[in-house]
C-alpha positions as YAML, in Angstrom:
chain: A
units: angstrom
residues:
- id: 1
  name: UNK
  ca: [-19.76, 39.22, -2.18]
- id: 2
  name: UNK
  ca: [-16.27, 40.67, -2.65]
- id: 3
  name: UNK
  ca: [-13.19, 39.12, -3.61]
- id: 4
  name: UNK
  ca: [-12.69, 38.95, -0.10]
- id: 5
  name: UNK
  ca: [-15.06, 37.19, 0.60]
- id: 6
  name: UNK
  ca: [-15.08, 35.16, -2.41]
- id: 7
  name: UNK
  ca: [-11.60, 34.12, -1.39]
- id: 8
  name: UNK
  ca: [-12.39, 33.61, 2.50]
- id: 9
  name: UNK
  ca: [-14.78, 30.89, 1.37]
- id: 10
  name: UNK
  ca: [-12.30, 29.27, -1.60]
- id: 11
  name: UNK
  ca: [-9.79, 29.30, 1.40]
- id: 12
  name: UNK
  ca: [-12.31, 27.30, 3.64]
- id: 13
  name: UNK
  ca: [-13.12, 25.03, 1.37]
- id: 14
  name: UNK
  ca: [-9.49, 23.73, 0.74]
- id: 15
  name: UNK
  ca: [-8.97, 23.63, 4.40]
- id: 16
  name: UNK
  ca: [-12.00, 21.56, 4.94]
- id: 17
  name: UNK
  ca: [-10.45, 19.34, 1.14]
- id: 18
  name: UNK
  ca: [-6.87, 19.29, 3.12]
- id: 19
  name: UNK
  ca: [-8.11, 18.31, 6.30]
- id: 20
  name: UNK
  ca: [-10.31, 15.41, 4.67]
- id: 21
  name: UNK
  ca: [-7.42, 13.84, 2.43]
- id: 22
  name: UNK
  ca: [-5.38, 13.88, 5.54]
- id: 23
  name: UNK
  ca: [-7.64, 11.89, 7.49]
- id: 24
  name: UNK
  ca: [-8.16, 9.78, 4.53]
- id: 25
  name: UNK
  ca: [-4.71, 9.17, 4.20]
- id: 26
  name: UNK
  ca: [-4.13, 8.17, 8.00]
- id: 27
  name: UNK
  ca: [-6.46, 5.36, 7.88]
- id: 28
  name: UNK
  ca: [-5.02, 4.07, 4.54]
- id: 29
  name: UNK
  ca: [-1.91, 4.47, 6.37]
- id: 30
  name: UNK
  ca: [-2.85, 2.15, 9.48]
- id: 31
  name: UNK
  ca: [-5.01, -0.32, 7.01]
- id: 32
  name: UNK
  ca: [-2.00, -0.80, 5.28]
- id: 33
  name: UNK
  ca: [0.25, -1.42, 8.59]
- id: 34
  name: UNK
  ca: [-2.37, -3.57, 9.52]
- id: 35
  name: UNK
  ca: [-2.35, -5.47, 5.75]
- id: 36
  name: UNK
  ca: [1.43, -5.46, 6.04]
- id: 37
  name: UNK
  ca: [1.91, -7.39, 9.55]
- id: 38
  name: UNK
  ca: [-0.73, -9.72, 8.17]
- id: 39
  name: UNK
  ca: [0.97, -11.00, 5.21]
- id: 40
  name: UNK
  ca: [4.09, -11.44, 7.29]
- id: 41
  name: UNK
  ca: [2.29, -13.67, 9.55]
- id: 42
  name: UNK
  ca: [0.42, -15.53, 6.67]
- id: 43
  name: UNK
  ca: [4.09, -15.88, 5.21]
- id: 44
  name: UNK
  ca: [5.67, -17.06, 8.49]
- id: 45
  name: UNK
  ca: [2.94, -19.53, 8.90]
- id: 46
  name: UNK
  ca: [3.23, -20.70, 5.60]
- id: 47
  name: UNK
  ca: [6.68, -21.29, 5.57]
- id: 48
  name: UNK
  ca: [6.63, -23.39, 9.03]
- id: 49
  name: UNK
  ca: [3.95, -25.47, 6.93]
- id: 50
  name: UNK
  ca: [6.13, -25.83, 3.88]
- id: 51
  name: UNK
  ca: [9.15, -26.82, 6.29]
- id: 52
  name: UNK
  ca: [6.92, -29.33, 8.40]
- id: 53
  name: UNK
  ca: [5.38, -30.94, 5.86]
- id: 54
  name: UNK
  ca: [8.21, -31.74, 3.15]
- id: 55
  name: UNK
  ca: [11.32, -30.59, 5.07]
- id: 56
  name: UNK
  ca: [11.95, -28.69, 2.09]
- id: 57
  name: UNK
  ca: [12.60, -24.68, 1.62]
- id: 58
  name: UNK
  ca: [10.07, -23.05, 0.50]
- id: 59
  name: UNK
  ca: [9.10, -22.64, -2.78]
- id: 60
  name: UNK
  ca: [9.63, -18.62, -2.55]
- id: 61
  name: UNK
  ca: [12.85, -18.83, -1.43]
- id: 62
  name: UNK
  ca: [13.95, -21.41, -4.12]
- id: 63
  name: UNK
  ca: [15.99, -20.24, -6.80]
- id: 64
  name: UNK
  ca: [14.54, -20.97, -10.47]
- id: 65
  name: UNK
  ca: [16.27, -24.24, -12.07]
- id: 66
  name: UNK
  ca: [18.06, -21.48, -14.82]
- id: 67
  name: UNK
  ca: [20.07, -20.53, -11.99]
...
């Protein structure tokens, strides 16, 4: 094979390498929209509790007693 060749095929390959990692990154990217919107519901939720069950703010948005 000539160096052509030789780097026809090392050029395919990192296509193929960039193409993969891209679509790797694209689901990661919608997992972690989906992960994101989820915490801010389990948050929301768990704030309503906190308020509804002590009338109290929550303890995340309490500042620490060195304050």
């Amino acid at each position: 094979m000539d160096d052509t060749g030789r780097l026809e095929e090392a050029l395919a390959h990192l296509v193929r390498t960039v193409e993969d990692l891209s679509d790797v990154v694209a689901r990661q990217d919608a997992e972690i929209a989906r992960l994101t919107a989820r915490v801010a519901r389990l948050m929301e939720r768990e704030a309503e509790r906190e308020l509804s069950e002590g009338g109290t703010v929550p303890l995340a948005d309490q500042k620490p007693p060195h304050w």
